[in-house]
N, C-alpha and C positions, 0 to 999 in steps of 0.2 A: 497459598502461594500466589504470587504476582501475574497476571497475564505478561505476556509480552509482546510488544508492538514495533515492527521495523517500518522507518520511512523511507524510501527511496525518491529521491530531489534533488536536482542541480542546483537547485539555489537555496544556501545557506538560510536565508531569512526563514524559507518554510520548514523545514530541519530546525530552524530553533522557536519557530513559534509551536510544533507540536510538541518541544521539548519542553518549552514554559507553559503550555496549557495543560500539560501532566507531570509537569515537576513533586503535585503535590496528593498525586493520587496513588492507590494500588496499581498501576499500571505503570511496565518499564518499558522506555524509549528508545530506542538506537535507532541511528538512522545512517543511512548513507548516500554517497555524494554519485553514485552513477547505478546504471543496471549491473554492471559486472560489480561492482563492489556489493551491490546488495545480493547478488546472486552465493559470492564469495562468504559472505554472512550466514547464509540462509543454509553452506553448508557444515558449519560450524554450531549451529543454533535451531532449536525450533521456535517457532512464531505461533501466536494466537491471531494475531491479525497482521497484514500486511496492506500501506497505502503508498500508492507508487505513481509518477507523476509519466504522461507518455512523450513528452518533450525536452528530451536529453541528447547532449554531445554523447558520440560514439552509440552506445547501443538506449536503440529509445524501449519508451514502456511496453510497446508491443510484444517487442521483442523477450524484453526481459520478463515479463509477463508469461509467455509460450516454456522458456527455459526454467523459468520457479517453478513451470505446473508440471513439467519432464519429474520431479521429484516430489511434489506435493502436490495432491491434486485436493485436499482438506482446506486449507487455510484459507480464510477468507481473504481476499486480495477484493480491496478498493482504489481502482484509478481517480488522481484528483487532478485535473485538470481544465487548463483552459483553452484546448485545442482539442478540443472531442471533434470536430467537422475536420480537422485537416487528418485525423486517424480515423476516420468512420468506416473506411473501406476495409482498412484492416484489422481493425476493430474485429467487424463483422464477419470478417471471412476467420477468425481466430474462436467466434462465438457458437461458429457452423462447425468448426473441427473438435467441439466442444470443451474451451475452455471457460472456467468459469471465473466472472471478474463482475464486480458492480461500476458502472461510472459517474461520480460525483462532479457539477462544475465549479473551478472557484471563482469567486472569492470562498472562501469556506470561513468563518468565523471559529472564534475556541468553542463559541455555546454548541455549535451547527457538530463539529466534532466530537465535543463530550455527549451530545447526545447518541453520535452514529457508532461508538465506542461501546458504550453503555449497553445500546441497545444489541450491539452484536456479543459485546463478551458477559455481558453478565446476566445474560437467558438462560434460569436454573436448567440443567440437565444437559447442557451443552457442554462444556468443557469438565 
């Protein structure tokens, strides 16, 4: 069976560059265009991994980040972003209430992703 992997990202460009750096693997893509849309996904759907960007109109990644983990406190969530210092504070104060999330900065490359992909979903005995 396929992993499954949702993006969440305002900006179309990163939404279809993770959809063309895994167009041709075992892994399936959806992604969405805000936090409530990915939240609305997530409960429809269960994820293997989820990469969610913290710089969005209406509800940012923090946010939606706090609200995924209300229901999933499993799934590996990776922020990709380039604004990790203007969320640092709440970041951190989200890290103390212990939610858990890794944060990546981009630019992020396909190789830089096939590898963080790899390395989290295809560790024998994990899923």
């Amino acid at each position: 069976m396929s992993k499954q992997i949702l993006v969440i990202d305002d900006e179309k460009a990163i939404r279809n560059s993770f959809a063309l750096t895994f167009e041709e693997s075992e892994y399936m893509i959806d992604t969405a265009e805000s936090g409530e849309k990915g939240i609305e996904i997530t409960q429809k759907k269960k994820y293997d991994l989820i990469f969610l960007d913290l710089k969005m109109p209406g509800m940012d990644g923090v946010e939606t980040l706090r609200k995924l983990r209300e229901t999933d406190k499993d799934t590996p969530i990776y922020i990709i972003t380039a604004f990790h210092q203007e969320f640092l504070d709440k970041l951190k104060v989200a890290e103390e209430d212990g939610v858990d999330f890794e944060v990546i900065r981009k630019p992020v490359d396909s190789e830089q992703l096939t590898h963080i992909v790899k390395g989290i979903l295809d560790k024998p005995g994990i899923y």
